[in-house]
C-alpha positions as semicolon CSV with decimal commas, in nm:
position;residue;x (nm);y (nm);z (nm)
1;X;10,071;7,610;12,145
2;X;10,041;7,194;12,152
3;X;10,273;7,015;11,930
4;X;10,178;6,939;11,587
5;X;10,094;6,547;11,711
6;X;9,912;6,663;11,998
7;X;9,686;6,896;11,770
8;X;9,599;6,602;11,545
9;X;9,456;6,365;11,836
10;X;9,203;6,628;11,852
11;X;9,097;6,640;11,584
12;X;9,149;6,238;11,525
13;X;8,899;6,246;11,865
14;X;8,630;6,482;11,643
15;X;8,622;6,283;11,374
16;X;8,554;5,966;11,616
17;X;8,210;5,884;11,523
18;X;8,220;5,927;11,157
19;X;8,248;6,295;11,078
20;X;8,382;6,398;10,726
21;X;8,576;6,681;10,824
22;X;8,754;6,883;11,148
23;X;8,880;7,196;11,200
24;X;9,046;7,358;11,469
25;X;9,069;7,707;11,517
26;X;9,317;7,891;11,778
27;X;9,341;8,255;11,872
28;X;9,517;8,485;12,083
29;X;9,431;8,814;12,083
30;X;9,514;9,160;12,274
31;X;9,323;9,490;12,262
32;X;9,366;9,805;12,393
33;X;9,107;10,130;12,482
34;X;9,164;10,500;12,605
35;X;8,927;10,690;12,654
36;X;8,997;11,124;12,590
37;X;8,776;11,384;12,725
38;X;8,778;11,732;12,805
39;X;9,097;11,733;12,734
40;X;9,226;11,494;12,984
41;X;9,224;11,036;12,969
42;X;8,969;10,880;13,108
43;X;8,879;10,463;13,152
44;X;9,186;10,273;12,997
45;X;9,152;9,947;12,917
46;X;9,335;9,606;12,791
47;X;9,119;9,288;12,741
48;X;9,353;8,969;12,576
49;X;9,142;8,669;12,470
50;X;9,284;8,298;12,403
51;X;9,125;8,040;12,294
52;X;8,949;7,811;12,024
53;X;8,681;7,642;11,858
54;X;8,584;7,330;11,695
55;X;8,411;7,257;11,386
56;X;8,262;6,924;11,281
57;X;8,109;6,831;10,977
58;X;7,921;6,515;10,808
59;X;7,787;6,606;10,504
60;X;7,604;6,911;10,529
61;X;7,522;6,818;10,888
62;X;7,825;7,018;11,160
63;X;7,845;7,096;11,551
64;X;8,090;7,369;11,693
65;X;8,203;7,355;12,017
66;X;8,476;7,591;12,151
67;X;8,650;7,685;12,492
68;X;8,923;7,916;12,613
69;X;9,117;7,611;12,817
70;X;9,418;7,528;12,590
71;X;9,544;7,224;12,721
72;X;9,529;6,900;12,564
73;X;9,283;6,734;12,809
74;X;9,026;7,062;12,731
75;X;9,077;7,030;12,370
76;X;9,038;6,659;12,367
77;X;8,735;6,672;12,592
78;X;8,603;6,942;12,376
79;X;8,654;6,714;12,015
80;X;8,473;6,466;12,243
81;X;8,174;6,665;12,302
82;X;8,182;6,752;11,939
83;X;8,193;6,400;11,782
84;X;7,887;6,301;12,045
85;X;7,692;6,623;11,958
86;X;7,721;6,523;11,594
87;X;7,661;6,137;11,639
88;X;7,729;5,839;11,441
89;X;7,784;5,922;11,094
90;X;7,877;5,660;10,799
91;X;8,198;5,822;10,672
92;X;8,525;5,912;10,873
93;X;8,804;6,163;10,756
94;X;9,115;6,027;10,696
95;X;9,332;6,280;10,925
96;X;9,595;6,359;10,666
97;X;9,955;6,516;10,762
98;X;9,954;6,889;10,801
99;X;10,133;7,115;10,527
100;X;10,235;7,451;10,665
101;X;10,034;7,709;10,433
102;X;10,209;8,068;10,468
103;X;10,030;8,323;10,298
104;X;10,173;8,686;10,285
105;X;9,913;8,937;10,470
106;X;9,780;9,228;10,269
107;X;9,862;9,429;10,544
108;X;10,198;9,393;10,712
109;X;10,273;9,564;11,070
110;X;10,597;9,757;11,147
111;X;10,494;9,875;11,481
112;X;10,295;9,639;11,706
113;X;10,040;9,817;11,909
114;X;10,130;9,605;12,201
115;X;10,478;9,759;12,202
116;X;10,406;10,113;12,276
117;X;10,332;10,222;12,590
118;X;10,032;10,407;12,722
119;X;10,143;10,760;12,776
120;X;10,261;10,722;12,415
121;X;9,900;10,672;12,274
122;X;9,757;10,952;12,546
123;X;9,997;11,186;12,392
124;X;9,846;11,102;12,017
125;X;9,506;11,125;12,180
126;X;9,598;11,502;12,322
127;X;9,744;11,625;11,987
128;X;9,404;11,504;11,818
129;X;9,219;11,706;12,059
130;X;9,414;12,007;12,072
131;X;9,370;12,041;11,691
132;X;9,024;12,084;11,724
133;X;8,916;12,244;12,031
134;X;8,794;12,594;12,039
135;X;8,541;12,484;11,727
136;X;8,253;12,727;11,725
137;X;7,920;12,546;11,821
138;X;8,103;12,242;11,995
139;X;7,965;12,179;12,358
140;X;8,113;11,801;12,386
141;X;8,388;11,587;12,206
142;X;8,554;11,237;12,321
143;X;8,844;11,062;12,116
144;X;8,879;10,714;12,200
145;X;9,174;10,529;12,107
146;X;9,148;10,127;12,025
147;X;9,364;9,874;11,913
148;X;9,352;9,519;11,819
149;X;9,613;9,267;11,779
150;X;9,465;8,886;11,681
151;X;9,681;8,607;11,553
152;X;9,478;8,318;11,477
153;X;9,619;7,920;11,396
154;X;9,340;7,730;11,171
155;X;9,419;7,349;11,141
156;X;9,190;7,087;10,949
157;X;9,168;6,729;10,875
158;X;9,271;6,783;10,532
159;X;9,617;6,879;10,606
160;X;9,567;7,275;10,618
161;X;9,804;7,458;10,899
162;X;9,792;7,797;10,823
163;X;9,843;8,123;11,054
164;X;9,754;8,468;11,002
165;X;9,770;8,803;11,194
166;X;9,527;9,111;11,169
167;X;9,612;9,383;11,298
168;X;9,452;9,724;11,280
169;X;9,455;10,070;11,497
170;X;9,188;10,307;11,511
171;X;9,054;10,686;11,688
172;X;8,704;10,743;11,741
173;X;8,566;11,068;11,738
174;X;8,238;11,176;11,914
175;X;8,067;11,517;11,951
176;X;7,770;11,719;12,034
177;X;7,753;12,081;11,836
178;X;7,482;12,339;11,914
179;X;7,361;12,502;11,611
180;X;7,227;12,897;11,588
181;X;6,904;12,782;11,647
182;X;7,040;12,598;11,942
183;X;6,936;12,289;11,825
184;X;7,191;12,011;11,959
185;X;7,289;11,730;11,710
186;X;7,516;11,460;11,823
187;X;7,717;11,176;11,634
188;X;8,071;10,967;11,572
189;X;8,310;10,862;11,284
190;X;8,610;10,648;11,259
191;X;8,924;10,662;11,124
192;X;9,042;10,305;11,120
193;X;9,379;10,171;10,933
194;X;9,456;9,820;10,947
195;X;9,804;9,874;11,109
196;X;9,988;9,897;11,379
197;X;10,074;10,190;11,542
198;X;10,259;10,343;11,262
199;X;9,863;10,451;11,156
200;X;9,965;10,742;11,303
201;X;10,348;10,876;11,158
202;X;10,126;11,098;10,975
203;X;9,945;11,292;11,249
204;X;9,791;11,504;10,995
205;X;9,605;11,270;10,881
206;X;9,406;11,204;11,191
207;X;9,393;11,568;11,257
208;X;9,232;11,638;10,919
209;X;8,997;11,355;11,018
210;X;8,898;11,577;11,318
211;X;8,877;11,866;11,149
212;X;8,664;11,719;10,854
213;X;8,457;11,554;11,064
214;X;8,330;11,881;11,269
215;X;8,253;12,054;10,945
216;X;8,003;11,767;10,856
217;X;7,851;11,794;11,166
218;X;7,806;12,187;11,162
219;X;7,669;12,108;10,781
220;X;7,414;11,886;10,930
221;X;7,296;12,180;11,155
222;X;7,217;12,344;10,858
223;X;7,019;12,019;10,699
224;X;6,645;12,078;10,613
225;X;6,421;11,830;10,618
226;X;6,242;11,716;10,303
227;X;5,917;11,492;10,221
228;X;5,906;11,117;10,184
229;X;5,907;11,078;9,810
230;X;6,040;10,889;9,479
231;X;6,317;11,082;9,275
232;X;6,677;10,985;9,125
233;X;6,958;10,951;9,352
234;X;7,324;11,012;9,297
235;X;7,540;10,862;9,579
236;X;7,877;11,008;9,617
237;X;8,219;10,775;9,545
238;X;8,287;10,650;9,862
239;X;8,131;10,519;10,192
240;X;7,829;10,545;9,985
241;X;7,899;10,157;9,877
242;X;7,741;10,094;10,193
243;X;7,421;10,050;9,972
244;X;7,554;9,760;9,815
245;X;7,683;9,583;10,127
246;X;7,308;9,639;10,197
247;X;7,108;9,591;9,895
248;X;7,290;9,306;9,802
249;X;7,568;9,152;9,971
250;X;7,421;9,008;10,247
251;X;7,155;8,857;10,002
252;X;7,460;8,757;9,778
253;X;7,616;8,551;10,126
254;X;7,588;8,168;10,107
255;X;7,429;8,143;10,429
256;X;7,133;8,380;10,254
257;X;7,127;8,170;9,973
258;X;7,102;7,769;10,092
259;X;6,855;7,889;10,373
260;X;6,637;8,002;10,074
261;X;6,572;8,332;10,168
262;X;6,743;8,593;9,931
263;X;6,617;8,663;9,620
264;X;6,930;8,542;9,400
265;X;6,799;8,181;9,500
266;X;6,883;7,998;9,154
267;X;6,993;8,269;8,943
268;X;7,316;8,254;8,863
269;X;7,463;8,357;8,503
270;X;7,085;8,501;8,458
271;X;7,092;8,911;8,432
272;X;7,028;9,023;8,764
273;X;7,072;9,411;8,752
274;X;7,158;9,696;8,514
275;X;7,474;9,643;8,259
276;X;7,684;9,944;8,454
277;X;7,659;9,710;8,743
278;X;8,006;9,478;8,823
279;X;8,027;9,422;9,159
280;X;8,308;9,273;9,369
281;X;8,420;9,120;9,655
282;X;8,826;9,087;9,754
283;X;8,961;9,027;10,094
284;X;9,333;9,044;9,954
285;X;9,334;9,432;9,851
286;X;9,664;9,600;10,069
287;X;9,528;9,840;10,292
288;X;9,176;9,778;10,334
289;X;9,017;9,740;10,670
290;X;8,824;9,402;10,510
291;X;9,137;9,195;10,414
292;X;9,294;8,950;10,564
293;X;9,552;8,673;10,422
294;X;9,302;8,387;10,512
295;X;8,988;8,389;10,602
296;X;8,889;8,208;10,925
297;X;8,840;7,910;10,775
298;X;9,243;7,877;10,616
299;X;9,103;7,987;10,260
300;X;9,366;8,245;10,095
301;X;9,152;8,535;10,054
302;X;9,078;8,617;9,677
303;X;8,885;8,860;9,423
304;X;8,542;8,738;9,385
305;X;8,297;8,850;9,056
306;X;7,965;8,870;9,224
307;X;7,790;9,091;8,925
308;X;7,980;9,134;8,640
309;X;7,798;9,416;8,359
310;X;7,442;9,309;8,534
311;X;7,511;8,905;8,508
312;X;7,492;8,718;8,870
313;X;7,838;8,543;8,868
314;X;7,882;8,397;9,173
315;X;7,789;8,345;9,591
316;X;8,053;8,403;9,912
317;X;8,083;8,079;10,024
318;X;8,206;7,941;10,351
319;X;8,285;7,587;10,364
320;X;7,960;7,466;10,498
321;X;7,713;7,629;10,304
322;X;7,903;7,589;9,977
323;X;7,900;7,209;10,081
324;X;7,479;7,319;10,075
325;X;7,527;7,477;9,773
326;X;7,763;7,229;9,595
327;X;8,015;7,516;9,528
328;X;8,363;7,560;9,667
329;X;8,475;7,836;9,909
330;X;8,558;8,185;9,831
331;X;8,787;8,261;10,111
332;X;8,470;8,410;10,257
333;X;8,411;8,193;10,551
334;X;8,450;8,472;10,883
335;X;8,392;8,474;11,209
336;X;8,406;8,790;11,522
337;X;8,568;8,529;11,764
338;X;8,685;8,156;11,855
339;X;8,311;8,200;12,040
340;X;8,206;8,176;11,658
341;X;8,176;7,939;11,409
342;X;8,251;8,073;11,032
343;X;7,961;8,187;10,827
344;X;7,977;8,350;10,455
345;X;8,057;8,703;10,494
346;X;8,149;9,020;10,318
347;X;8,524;9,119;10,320
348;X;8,573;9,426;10,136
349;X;8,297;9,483;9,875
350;X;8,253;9,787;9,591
351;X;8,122;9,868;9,255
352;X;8,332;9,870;8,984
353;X;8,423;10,224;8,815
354;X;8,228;10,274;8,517
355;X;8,299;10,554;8,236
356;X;8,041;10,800;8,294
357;X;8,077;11,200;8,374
358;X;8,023;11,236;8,740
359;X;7,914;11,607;8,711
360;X;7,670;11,531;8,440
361;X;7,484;11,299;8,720
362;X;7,377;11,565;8,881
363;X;7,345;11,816;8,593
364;X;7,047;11,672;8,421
365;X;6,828;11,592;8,745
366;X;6,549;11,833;8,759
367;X;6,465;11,709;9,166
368;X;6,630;11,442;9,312
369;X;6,905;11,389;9,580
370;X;7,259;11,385;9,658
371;X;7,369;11,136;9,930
372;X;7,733;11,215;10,063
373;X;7,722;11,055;10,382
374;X;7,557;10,738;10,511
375;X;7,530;10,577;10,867
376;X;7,409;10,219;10,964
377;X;7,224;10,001;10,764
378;X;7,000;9,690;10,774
379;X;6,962;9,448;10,486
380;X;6,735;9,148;10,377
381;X;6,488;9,137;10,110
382;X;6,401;9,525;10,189
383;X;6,718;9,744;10,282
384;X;6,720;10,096;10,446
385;X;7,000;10,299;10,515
386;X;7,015;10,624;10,704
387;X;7,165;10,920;10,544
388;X;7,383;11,172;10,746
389;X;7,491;11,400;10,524
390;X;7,353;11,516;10,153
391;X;7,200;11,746;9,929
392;X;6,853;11,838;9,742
393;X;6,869;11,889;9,414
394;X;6,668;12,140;9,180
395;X;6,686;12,227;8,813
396;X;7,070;12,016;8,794
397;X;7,176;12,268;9,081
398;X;7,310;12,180;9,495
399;X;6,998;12,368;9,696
400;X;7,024;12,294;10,030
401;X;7,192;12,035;10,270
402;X;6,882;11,752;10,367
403;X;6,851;11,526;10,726
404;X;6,658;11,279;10,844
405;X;6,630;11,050;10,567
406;X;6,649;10,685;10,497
407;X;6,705;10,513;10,125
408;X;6,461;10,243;10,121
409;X;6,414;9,970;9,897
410;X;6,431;9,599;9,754
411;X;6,805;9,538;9,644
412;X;6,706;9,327;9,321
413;X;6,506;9,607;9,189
414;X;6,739;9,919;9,277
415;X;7,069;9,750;9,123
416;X;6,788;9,725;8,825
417;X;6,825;10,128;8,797
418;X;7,159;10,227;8,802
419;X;7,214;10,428;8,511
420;X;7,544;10,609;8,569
421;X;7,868;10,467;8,739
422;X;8,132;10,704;8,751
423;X;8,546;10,687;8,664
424;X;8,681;10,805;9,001
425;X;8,691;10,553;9,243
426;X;8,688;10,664;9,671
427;X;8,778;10,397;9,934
428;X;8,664;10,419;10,307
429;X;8,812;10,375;10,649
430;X;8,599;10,085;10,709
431;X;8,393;9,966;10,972
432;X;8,184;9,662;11,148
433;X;7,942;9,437;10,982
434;X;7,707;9,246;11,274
435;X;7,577;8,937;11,159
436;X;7,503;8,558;11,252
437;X;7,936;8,510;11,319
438;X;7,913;8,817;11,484
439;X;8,091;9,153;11,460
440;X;8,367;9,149;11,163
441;X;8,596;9,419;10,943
442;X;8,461;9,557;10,623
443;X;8,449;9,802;10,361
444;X;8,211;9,898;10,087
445;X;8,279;10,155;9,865
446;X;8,238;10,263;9,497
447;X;8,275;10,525;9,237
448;X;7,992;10,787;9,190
449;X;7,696;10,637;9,068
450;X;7,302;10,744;8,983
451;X;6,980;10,508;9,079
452;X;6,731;10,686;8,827
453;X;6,444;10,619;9,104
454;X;6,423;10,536;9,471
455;X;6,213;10,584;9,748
456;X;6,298;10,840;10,038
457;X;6,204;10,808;10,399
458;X;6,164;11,177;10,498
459;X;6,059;11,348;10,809
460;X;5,888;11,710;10,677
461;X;5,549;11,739;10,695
């Protein structure tokens, strides 16, 4: 790491020709993959990545350059190229003295994953695999072990020198299970903690994982598929918050909001959605795959309102578009990489728990569905998510398991119908959002919770 004077001639050399504001962002970052398969390792694999980025602003005008050269002549040249992209600009930041800003992480590490060795994590990977082998129906099963270690250094012209380190360790399970019509059906889950290695002093809990995750997939040989149509949903507490990372956190991002194109353009403290609807945003909850101590722009990570009892209370803003938007940030400014420059983004994001009975959802439906699993999504002003795993519903009664389906919809009218929220709140491993600053941590969860009508994408004739 360059001295504390050294790092401020860079960015006294990016702010050259009249830019507002610098930042310089510095990682270092190790990662580890096994692969486990038919009972034996396979590929193995360690990847470490250094280096960082740039980002220059004037106004709401900004450049990012980055480079994995370290050295003060890189970094210098690189500020260079960043004040000439930008050009002349009227203003210049005054480069004040740094602070040191140490904010405790949310999720602490007592065992790095750098620290064990490899036969150590093969021998986790074998005990997984042993607990479930022998499973009736199951012609093929990997477990893939990953790790990642990243410590990142933000700086800025405005004083900020801040650190953080996320950590977080993680087993991949994949398998292919005939079913007694010998139909083959193939998929993958993840049990992700953001720790270190000490994920795993409770092997149980990865072996129940397994286990769990092979019953699903023996359910979903049983699935039937149903028509396309238009009936309530209930969506299990849960991974089931996917549908609002969908429906309306990536509309509720900055980015969506001063490029004009999400639908909660202009409406803030208007009523956006049903009263049972609060929904949050917090990147500081212990434990959660989604939260960090900073986000990558320096910002302590915080609780954010987004819909509180149906009113539209605020955006996630990253520095540059809440410069756009004339609103502060949120601690939401992420990024995959140094590659990256920081874009509003979802942390960890869920609906609020409401008082309703969650049995009672179901009870009173006379046909309608019961999602208890969901896979990937894609937002925008339409959303559609895939559903893996749920349940038709007749006369308030669990008929048969369902497959092939997608929940389809516009997010601004579906958050319209939610007439039930339930009391009991689930929480999720976690997985990977893809967006414009690339691949990032999340979670989305919620309590149980009914949408009196939405459309189905079946595949029945």
């Amino acid at each position: 790491m360059l001295t504390e004077n050294e790092l401020r001639q860079v960015l006294d050399k990016a702010v050259s020709t009249g830019g507002d504001f610098a930042e310089l962002y510095w990682e270092d970052k190790e990662e580890h993959n096994i692969d486990f398969s038919g009972g034996k390792p396979g590929r193995v694999t360690a990847v470490r990545t250094v280096g960082a980025g740039i980002h220059l602003m004037a106004g709401t005008k900004s450049v990012y350059v980055c480079t994995n050269d370290l050295t003060l002549p890189a970094l210098m040249r690189a500020a260079g190229q960043a004040a000439s992209l930008l050009g002349a600009s009227d203003g210049q930041a005054a480069n004040r003295p740094f602070t040191r800003q140490a904010v405790p992480t949310p999720n602490p590490v007592r065992v790095a994953p750098g620290s064990v060795d490899t036969a150590r994590k093969i021998a986790l990977l074998r005990e997984v695999d042993g607990s479930v082998t022998g499973v009736s129906g199951l012609r093929a099963m990997n477990v893939g072990y990953f790790d990642t270690d990243q410590h990142v250094t933000i700086l800025n012209t405005d004083g900020l020198y801040t650190e953080d380190r996320r950590t977080a360790s993680r087993l991949r399970m994949s398998a292919t299970m005939e079913g007694p019509d010998g139909r083959l059906l193939s998929r993958w889950s993840d049990f992700t903690k953001p720790q270190g290695f000490e994920a795993f002093d409770d092997l149980g809990a990865a072996e129940t994982f397994a286990k769990n995750f092979l019953d699903r997939l023996a359910l979903s040989l049983k699935a039937e598929p149903i028509r396309s149509c238009t009936v309530p949903v209930v969506l299990e507490a849960g991974a089931c918050g996917t549908l609002w990372h969908e429906c309306c956190g990536h509309p509720l991002e900055a980015v969506a909001i001063a490029s004009g194109s999400s639908e909660f353009c202009g409406l803030l403290g208007q009523k956006v959605a049903s009263d049972k609807v609060t929904l949050v945003d917090d990147g500081s909850i212990p434990g959660l795959y989604g939260s960090e101590a900073v986000d990558d722009e320096g910002h302590p990570t915080q609780k954010n309102i987004l819909i509180e009892n149906g009113v539209l209370k605020g955006y996630l803003c990253d520095r540059l578009n809440g410069r756009r938007l004339g609103l502060p940030s949120t601690g939401s400014g992420r990024r995959q990489d140094y590659t990256y420059a920081p874009l509003s983004r979802m942390t960890n994001t869920y609906l609020a728990a409401g008082t309703d009975d969650e049995e009672e959802m179901i009870r009173d439906i006379d046909r309608g569905l019961f999602v208890t699993g969901v896979g990937g999504g894609s937002g925008g002003r339409e959303f559609s998510i895939e559903v893996t795993e749920g349940w038709w519903i007749e006369n308030g009664r669990l008929i048969h398991p369902v497959s092939g389906l997608t929940l389809n919809g516009k997010g601004p009218d579906v958050i319209k119908r939610v007439d039930r929220v339930g009391s009991k709140m689930a929480y999720d491993y976690g997985g990977f959002c893809g967006a414009g600053s690339g691949l990032i941590p999340t979670t989305a969860f919620q309590p149980r919770m009914r949408i009196t009508e939405m459309a189905i994408g079946g595949t029945a004739e």
